[in-house]
N, C-alpha and C positions, 0 to 999 in steps of 0.2 A: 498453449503451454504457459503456465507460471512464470511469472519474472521473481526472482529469487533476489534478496536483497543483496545489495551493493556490496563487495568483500571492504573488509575495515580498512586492511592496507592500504588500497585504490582512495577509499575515504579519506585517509590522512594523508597521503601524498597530494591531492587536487585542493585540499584545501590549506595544504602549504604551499602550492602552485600559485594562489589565488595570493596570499600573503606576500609571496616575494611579487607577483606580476605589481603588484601596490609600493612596495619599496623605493624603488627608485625611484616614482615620483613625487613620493617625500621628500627624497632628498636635496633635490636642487633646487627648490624655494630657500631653505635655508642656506644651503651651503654658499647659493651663485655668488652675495656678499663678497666670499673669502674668495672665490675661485677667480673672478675677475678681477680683485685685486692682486691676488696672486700672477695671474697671467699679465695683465696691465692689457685690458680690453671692456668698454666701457658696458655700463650695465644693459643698454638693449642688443649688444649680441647675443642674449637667452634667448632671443626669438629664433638664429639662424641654428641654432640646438635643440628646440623643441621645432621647427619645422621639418627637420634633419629625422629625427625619432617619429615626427606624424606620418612622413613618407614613409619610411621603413614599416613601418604600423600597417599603413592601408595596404601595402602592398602584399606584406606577407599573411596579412590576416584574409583575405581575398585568396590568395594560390591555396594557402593550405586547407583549406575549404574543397580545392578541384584536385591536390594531391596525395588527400588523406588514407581514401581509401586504398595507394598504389606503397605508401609507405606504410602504413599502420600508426595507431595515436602514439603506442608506445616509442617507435623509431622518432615520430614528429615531436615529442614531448622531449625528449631528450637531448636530442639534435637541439633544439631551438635552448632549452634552458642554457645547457652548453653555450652556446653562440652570447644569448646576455652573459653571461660570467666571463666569457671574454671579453665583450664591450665592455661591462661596470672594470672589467682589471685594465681597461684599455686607460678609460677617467681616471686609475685611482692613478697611473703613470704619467699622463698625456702632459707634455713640453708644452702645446702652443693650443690654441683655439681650434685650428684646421683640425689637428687630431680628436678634439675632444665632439666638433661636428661628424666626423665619420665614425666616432665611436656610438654617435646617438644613433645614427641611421643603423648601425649596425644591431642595438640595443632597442629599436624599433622591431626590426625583423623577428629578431626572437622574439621578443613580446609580443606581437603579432599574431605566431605560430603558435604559441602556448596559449592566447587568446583562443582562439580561434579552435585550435586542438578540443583543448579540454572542453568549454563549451559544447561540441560537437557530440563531443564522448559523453558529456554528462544527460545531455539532452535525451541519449537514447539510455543512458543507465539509470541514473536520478530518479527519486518523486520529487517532488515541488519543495520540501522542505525542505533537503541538502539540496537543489536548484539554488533556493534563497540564499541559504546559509554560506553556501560558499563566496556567492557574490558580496556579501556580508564580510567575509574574511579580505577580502580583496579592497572594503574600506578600512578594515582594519589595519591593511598591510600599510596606507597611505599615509595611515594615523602613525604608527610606528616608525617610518623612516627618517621622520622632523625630530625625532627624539632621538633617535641612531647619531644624526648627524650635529643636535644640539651638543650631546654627551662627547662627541669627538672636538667639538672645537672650544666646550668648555676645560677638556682636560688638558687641551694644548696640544696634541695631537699632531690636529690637523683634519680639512674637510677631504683628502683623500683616503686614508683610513673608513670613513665611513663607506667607501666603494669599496675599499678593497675586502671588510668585512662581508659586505652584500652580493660582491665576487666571489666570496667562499660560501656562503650558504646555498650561493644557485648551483657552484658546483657541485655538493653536496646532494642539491635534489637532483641535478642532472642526474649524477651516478645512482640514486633512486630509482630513477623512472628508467636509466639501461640495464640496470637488471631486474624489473618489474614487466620488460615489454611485451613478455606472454602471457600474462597476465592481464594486458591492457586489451588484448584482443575481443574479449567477451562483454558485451554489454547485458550479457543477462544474467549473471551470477554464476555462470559455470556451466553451460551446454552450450556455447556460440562454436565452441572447436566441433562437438559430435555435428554441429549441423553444416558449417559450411568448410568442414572438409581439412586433414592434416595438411593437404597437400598444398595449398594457400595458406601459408605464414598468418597475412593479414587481411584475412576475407572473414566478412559479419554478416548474419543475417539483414538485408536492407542496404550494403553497398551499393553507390552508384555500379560499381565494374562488374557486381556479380549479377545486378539488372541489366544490363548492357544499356544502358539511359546517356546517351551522348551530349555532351557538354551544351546543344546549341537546344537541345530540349530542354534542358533547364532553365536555360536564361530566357528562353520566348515566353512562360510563364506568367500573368500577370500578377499572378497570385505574389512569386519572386521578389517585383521591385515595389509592388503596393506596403508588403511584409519590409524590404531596404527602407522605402520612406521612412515607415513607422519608428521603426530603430534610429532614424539621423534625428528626425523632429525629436524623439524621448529624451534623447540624451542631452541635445541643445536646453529642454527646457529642465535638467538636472544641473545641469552645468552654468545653464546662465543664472537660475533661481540663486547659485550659492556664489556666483562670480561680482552678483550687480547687486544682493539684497544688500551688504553694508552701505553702498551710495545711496540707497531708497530709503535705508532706515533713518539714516543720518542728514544726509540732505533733502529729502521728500519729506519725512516724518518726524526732524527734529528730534532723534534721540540722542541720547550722548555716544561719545564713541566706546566707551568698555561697554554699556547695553548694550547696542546696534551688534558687537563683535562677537558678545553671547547667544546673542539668537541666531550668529548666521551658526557659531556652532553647534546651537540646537537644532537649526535645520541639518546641519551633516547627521548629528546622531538621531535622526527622526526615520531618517535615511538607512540605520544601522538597526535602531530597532524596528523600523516598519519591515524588514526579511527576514529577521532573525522571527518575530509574533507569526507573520502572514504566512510564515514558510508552512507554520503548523496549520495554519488555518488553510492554505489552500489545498493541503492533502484531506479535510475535512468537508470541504466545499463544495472541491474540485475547482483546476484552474481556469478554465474560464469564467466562473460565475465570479472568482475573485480578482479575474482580469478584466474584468466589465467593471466590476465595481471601483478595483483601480484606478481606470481610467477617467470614470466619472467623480472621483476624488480629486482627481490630479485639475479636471476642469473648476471644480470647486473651489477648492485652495487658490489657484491664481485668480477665479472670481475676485475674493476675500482680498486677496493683495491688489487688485484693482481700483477696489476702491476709495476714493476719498475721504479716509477714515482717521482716526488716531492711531497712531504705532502700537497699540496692542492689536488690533486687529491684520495689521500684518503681519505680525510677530504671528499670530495665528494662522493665518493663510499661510504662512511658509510652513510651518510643525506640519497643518493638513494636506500641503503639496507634497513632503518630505514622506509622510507616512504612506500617504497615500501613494507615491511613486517609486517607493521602494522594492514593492517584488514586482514591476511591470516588465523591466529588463532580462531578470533569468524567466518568467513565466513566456514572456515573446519569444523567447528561445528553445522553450523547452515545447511551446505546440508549434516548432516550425513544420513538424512532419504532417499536421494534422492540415494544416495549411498547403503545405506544395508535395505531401505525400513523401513516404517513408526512403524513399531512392534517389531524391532529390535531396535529404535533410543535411548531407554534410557540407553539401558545397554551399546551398544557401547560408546558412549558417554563416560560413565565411565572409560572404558577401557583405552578410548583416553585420558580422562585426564591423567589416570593412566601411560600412557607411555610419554605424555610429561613430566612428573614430574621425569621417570627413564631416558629419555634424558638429560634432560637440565642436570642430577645430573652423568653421566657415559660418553657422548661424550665430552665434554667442559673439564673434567681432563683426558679424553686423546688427548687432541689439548693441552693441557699445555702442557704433559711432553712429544710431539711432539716438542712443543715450545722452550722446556727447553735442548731439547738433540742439538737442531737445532742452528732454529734462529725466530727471530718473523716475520720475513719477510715471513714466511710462512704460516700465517696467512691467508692472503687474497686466495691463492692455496687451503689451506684445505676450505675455507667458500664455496671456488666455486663450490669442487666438492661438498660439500653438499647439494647446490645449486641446482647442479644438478640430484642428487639423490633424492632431494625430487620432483622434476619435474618427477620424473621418478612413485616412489612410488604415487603419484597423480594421474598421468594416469591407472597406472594400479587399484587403485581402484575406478576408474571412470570407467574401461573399466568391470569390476566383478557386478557393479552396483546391484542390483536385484529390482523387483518392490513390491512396496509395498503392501499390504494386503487389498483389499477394506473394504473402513469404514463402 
């Protein structure tokens, strides 16, 4: 049967999912400033709030992976947007620090759930373009929230205003996605109800429940945690590439600091147009030919920054790690079923997000105080073997693959 394209609606709603899921963590690079002076708590309690919101993260982006199929996306999507719009109206209120720590954990969870959700749902709906694109809106959303929260504290305001606004758009989408939830049901454009049935609310062609595939068969998979690697290693080296390049431009390379500050922003939007181009190109290519290539760009580029070069050529290494790393994330997502098979793909899914979110938060603080003990110039050396490790981790759960369940 046909897979019929994606309804518009479901289109515009996931990629204002993807936008808000970015918001809030715009905001509190800017705002913290104000906040802890406000509260009168010194500036590294940011750490017990973004680890507050990473546990929340991992935990919810993991269940709802193994929940999804018993709730449905539509119910998960909701529910969870819901739960952040309470946490961000929890911030924009919060008296003391304690609260504004359990409001992260709380704003963790949902984000988590909507991670996790939608990904799931897009994987099996999606081609590779809106794959890209949306995760594209989701840097956009990042981009957006420093401006949300510049504009409130420039006009006087106040840096809770900016929550309490982004409180009201999520509720906005919540009540989207609760009266869209029969809608969310179908991943194939409009026969998913004839086939699996009135009688199930939230049953799809390829659920884990409607395979009867029990939880412990999924996770024995090697295909599973080879596929987990790859996602923690990718993301580590996204996140440290744009975390550590101003120390290497500036003190390894000798640039000034408004140069050095420009290229790491070229690396972000290298990053923005490498999904937004690729997304077209790998419906043209098809994904794995431009997931191969990907990945062998991504070794490339931190070659380049490797080297003991003049800061144009790292300036260059990062643009080519950036583009080239760009749709590696939705593409690894989007063939997880092709990897651990069609019955297995929502919970893995989960997982993966669940292990990007312990990468990016455990390998990048240990490339700092790598950094710190060293020099930054080793920056480009660590990006590479990781580079290479996830080429490595990639093949091998390409090579565990298993097929999937006939429909």
């Amino acid at each position: 049967m046909a897979v019929a394209p994606p309804r518009t609606s479901l289109l515009v709603l996931a990629y204002l999912a993807f936008v808000s899921l970015g918001l809030p963590d715009g905001l509190l690079g800017v705002g913290w400033p104000s906040i802890s002076e406000e509260l009168g708590v010194p500036t590294g309690a940011v750490g017990l709030i973004l680890t507050a919101g990473t546990i929340g993260y991992l935990t919810s982006s993991v269940l709802a992976g193994f929940t999804l199929a018993r709730l449905g996306v539509g119910r998960l999507l909701a529910g969870s947007t819901l739960l952040a719009s309470l946490a961000l109206t929890g911030y924009a209120t919060a008296p003391t620090l304690t609260v504004l720590i359990c409001c992260a954990l709380v704003l963790g969870l949902g984000s988590g759930a909507v991670d996790s959700g939608l990904n799931a749902y897009a994987a099996g709906a999606f081609g590779p373009r809106h794959m890209n694109w949306i995760h594209a809106f989701f840097g956009l959303g990042v981009a957006i929230g420093p401006l949300v929260m510049t504009a409130m504290l420039t006009t006087g305001v106040g840096w809770r205003w900016a929550y309490a606004v982004t409180a009201v758009t999520q509720l906005a989408l919540a009540t989207a996605f609760a009266l869209t939830v029969r809608a969310w049901r179908d991943r194939t454009g409009g026969s998913a109800a004839s086939v699996a049935g009135d009688d199930d609310p939230t049953a799809r062609p390829g659920d884990p429940a409607q395979a009867g595939v029990r939880i412990r068969e999924t996770l024995r998979l090697p295909a599973v945690w080879f596929g987990a690697l790859a996602f923690a290693v990718y993301v580590s080296i996204e996140v440290s590439a744009g975390l550590y390049s101003f120390l290497l431009l500036t003190e390894g390379r000798g640039l000034p600091d408004v140069t050095a500050g420009v290229c790491v922003s070229g690396y972000w939007g290298s990053l923005f147009v490498g999904r937004v181009v690729q997304g077209l190109v790998a419906e043209r290519l098809g994904t794995a030919r431009v997931l191969r290539g990907s990945l062998l760009g991504m070794a490339a580029g931190a070659a380049l920054i490797a080297l003991p070069a003049p800061g144009a050529v790292t300036v260059a290494g990062l643009l080519v790690l950036g583009f080239a790393a760009a749709p590696v994330f939705p593409l690894l997502t989007l063939s997880t079923a092709e990897r651990v098979g069609r019955e297995h793909a929502d919970r893995v899914i989960g997982v993966q997000i669940g292990a990007a979110g312990l990468g990016a938060a455990l390998i990048p603080a240990g490339i700092g105080v790598l950094l710190g003990v060293t020099s930054a110039r080793l920056l480009g050396p660590a990006l590479t073997v990781l580079a290479v490790a996830l080429l490595a981790a990639h093949a091998a759960a390409n090579r565990r693959a298993v097929p999937s369940l006939p429909a």
